[in-house]
N, C-alpha and C positions, 0 to 999 in steps of 0.2 A: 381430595388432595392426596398425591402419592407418599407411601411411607418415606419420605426424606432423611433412611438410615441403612446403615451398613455396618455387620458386624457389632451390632448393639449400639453402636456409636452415632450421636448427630453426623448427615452428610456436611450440614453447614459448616461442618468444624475444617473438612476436607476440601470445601470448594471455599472456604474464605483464604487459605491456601494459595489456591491456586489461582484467583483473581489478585490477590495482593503481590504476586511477581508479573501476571502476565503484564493485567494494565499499565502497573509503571513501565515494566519493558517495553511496551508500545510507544509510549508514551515519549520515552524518551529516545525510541526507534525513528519517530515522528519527527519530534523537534528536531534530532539530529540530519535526518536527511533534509529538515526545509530549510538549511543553511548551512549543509556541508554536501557537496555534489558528488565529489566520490565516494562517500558512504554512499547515500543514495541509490547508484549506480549499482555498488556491490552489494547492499540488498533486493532491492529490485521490488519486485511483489512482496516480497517475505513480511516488509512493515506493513501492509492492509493484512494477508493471514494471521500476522500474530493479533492486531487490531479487535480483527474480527472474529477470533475465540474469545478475547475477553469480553466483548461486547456479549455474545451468547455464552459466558460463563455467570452474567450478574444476574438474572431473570433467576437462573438456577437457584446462584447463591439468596439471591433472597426469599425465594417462595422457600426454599429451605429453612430460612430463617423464621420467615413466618412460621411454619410446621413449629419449628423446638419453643417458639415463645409460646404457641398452644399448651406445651408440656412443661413450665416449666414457670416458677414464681415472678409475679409481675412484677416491675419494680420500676421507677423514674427513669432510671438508667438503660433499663433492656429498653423502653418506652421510646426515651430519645434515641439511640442505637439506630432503633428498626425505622424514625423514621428518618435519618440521616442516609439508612443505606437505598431509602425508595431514591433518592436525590440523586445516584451515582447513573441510573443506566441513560440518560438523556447527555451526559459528559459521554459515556462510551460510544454510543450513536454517532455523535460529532465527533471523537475520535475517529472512530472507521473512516467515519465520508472524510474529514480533511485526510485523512491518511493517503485514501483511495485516491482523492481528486490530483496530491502530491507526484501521485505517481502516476498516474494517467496522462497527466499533463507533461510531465519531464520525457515521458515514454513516447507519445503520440504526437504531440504539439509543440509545444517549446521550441523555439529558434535554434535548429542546430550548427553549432560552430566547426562541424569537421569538415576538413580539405574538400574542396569540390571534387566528383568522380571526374573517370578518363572522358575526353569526350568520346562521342557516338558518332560513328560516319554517319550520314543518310544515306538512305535507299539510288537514292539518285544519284549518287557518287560512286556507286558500284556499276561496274561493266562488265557483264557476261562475256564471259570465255566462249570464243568462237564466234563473239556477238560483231555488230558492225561498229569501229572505232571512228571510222573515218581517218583514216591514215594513221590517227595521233591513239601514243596510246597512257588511258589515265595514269597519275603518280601513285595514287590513292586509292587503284584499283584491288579486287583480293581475287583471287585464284578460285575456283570452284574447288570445292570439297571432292575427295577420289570418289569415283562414279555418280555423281550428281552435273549433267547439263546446265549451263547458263541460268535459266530460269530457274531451276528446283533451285540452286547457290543463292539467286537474289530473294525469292518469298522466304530462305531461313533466314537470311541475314535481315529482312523487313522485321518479320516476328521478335527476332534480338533487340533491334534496334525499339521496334515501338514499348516492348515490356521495360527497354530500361529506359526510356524519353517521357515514365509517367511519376516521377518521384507524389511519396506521401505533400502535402502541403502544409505546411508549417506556420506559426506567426511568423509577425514581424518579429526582430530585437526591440524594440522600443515596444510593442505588446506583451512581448514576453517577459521584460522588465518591471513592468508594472503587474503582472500576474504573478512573476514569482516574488515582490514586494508583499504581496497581497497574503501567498501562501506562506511566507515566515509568519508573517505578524499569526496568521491565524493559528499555521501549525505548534509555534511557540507559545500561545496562549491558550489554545483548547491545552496542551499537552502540561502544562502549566497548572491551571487548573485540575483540570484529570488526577495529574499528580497529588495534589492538595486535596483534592478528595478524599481518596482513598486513604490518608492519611488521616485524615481526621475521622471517618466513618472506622478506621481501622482504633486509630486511639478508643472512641467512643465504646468498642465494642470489648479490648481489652478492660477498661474500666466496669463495664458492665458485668464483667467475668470478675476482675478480681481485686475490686473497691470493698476493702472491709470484710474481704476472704483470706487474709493471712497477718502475720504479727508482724510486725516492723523487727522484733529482738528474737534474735532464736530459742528456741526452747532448750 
């Protein structure tokens, strides 16, 4: 086992620190964006990163932990502590993923509501300059680019046309309705939980420190 110390001092004391801001942060980075879309938005990735440090902060904090109860008087309470904190990384895990899925989904998938693009002429609706009109000449026709022939004008305007006639595929609304039904309940309840976690593994461990280690009445 690595020495889980710094500077004389338990690491545990350092990384219980820093799991007890991240995860809530997460946490509540979560629930917030599976029911508020402009947060969402203006986070972006940020809520799976933050996620996903606390997720590989808990492994730390508790082999760390492990370490100092090696060193350190056994007692009911260190006891229950250590095993309340094994309980936390399977809450972080499902953290991340709904996090991840949160946004993956919003990002990739999800029914998008904005304006439809401009349309796209087709290729067939273009007529070369210099080309033969038959007397008539199209409404809808475009100009060749300055020193580009007929043909070079219509293969770039083909390459335009077909790069933007391939949009991403999306659900439905009425799929995406029910998925993002799906991702509150679940983002709000792992995030929920999570929360209560860390809470209570956090109490258990101040108890464990300083139950019966100081006087109620000042000296």
């Amino acid at each position: 086992m690595l020495p889980y110390e710094i500077n004389g001092l338990p690491l545990h004391i350092l990384l219980v620190h820093f799991v007890v801001i991240v995860i809530p942060a997460g946490a509540l980075m979560t629930a917030a964006g599976a029911v508020w879309p402009a947060f969402r938005r203006k986070l972006g990735i940020v809520t799976p990163i933050v996620t996903l440090l606390g997720l590989l902060s808990v492994p730390l904090a508790t082999n760390a932990g492990e370490w100092l109860q090696q060193r350190v008087g056994a007692t009911p309470l260190i006891a229950a502590h250590v095993a309340l904190g094994d309980t936390l990384l399977p809450w972080a895990i499902a953290q991340f993923l709904v996090s991840l899925v949160i946004w993956g989904w919003y990002r990739f998938f999800a029914a998008s509501k904005a304006f439809p693009d401009a349309p796209v002429r087709r290729v067939s609706e273009l007529v070369p300059v210099g080309g033969d009109t038959g007397g008539a000449t199209r409404a809808d026709a475009r100009p060749a680019a300055p020193g580009l022939n007929g043909s070079a004008a219509a293969a770039s305007a083909a390459v335009t046309a077909e790069s933007a006639a391939a949009p991403r595929r999306r659900a439905s609304l009425a799929v995406s309705l029910v998925v993002s039904i799906v991702l509150i309940v679940a983002g709000v309840g792992i995030s929920a939980g999570t929360f209560y976690k860390v809470v209570q593994i956090g109490e258990s461990g101040s108890s464990a420190v300083w139950q019966g280690s100081f006087s109620e009445n000042p000296k």
